[in-house]
Structure formats: C-alpha cells, structure tokens
C-alpha positions as CSV (number, residue, x, y, z in Angstrom):
1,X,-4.6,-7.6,32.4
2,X,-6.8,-9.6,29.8
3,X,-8.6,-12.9,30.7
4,X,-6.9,-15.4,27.9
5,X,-9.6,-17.6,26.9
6,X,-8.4,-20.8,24.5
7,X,-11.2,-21.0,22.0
8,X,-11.6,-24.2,20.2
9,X,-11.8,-22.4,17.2
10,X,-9.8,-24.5,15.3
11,X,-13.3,-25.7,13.3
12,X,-13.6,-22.1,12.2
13,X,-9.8,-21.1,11.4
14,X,-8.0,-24.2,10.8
15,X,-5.7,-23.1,13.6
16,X,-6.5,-22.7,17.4
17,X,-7.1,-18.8,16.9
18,X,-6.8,-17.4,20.7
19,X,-9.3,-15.0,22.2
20,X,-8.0,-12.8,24.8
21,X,-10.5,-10.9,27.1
22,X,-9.4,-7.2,27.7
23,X,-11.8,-4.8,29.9
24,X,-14.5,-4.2,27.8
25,X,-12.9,-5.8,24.6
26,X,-11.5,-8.8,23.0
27,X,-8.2,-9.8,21.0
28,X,-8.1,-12.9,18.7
29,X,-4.9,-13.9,17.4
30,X,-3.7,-16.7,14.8
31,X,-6.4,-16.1,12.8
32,X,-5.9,-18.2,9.4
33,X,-7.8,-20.0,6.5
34,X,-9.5,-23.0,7.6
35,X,-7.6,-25.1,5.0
36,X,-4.9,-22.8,3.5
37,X,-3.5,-25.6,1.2
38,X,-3.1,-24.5,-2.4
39,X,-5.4,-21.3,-1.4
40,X,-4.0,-17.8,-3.1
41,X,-3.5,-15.5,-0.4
42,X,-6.8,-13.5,-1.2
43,X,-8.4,-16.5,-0.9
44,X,-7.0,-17.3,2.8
45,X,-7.5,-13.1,3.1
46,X,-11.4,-14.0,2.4
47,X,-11.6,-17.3,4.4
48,X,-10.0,-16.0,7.8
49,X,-11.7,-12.8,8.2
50,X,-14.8,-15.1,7.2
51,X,-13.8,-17.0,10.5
52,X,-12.9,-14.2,12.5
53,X,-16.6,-12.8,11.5
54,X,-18.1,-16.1,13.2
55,X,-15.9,-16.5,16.0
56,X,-16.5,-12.3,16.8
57,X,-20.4,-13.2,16.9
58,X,-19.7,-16.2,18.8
59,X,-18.8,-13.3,22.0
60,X,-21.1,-10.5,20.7
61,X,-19.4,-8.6,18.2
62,X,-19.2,-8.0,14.4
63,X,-16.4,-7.0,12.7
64,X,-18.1,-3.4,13.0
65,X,-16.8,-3.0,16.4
66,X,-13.1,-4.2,14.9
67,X,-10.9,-1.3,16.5
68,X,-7.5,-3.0,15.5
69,X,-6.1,-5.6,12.9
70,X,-2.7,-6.8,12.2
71,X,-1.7,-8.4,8.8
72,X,1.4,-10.8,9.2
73,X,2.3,-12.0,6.2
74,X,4.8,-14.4,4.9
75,X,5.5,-12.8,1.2
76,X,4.3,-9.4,0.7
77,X,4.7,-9.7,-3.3
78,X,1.2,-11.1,-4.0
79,X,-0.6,-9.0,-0.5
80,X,-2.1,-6.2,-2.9
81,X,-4.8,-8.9,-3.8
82,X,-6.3,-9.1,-0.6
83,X,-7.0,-5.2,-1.0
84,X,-10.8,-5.7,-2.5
85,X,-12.0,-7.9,0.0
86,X,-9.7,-5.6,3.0
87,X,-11.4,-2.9,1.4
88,X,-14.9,-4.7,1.5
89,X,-14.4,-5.9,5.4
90,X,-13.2,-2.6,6.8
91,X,-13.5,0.9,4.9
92,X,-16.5,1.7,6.6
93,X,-14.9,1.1,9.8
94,X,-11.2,2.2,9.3
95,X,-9.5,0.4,12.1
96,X,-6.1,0.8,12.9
97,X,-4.0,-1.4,10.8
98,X,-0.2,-3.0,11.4
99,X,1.4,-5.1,8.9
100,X,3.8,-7.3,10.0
101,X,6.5,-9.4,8.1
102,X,6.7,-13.1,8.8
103,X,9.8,-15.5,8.0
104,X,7.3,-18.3,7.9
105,X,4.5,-19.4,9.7
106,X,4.5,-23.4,11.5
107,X,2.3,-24.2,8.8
108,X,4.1,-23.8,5.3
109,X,1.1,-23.5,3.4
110,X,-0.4,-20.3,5.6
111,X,0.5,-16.9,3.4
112,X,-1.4,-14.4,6.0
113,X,-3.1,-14.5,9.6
114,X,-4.4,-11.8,11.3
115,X,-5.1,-10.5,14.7
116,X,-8.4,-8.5,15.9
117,X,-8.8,-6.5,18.2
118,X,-12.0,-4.7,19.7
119,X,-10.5,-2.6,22.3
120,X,-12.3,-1.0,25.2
121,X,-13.3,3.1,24.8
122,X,-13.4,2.2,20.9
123,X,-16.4,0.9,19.7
C-alpha cells in the first residue's frame, strides 16, 4: 500500500499534482500546465512534463527512472503534436504508456494531464 503524500505542487503544475509513495517508487498524478489558458496542447504537453521533471527531482528522481505514464486527454484530434516533445522526454527510456480518454477535465481550459509513475523493480 503506497504512502499518499499531498504535494503542494500546485506552484509547479497549476493543479495540486498528488505524489503517492509506493515501495521503492513514486506515482504523481494530475499533472497539468501551470497556466493551461489559451495554451495548444503541445504546449501544455511541454509545460507539465516540465513540472513533473522538477517535482520528480524534488524526491530524487529524473524522468530517466519514469517506468509508467498515462496520457488522459480531453480531444484526441490535435494529440499527434505532442509527439516531438513525447518523443524528446521518453524514447530513450520507453516507458510503458496508457492513453486515456477524458470527457472533460474540472478545469475547461486543461487539454492533457498525465500521471508518472517510477515503480519499484523498474528503474
């Protein structure tokens, strides 16, 4: 069972992104641009894994040791222009990847959040 630790990292994501402790790991979810208003989605793509770099450091890890990550999205239509900087962030890693349809999200203006996960036995 993880440790759920509420980060205050709602100066880094422009939502309060939660960081779950899991043996030997770590899970942050609702992971979004810091201010997502009139922001393409590759630009919200670009800032939110930005945050998720800094709030990764911020408990010893890099987005290097990134085992996991789940896209949700709100409109698929324009997602294939996040695929440079996806491409950028993990190639070299190859984590496993699950994209997930959203309705909406509580903020209108959010088009993609992510989840990462660093999972025990993986990195």
């Amino acid at each position: 069972m993880g440790n759920t630790v509420q980060n205050s990292a709602h100066h880094l994501s422009g939502s309060h992104a939660r960081v779950e402790r899991i043996s030997g790991g770590l899970k942050i979810s609702g992971l979004c641009a810091p201010h997502p208003e009139g922001e393409s989605i590759a630009e919200q793509c670009r800032t939110a894994l930005d945050a998720g770099a800094t709030l990764l450091a911020d408990y010893g890890y890099s987005m290097q040791d990134v085992t996991r990550v789940t896209y949700l999205v709100s409109d698929t239509r324009d997602f294939p222009s996040c695929f440079p900087t996806l491409r950028h962030v993990f190639s070299a890693i190859s984590p496993s990847v699950t994209l997930m349809w959203v309705k909406k999200f509580a903020n209108p203006h959010v088009k993609i959040e992510f989840e990462l996960g660093v999972e025990p036995g993986l990195v």
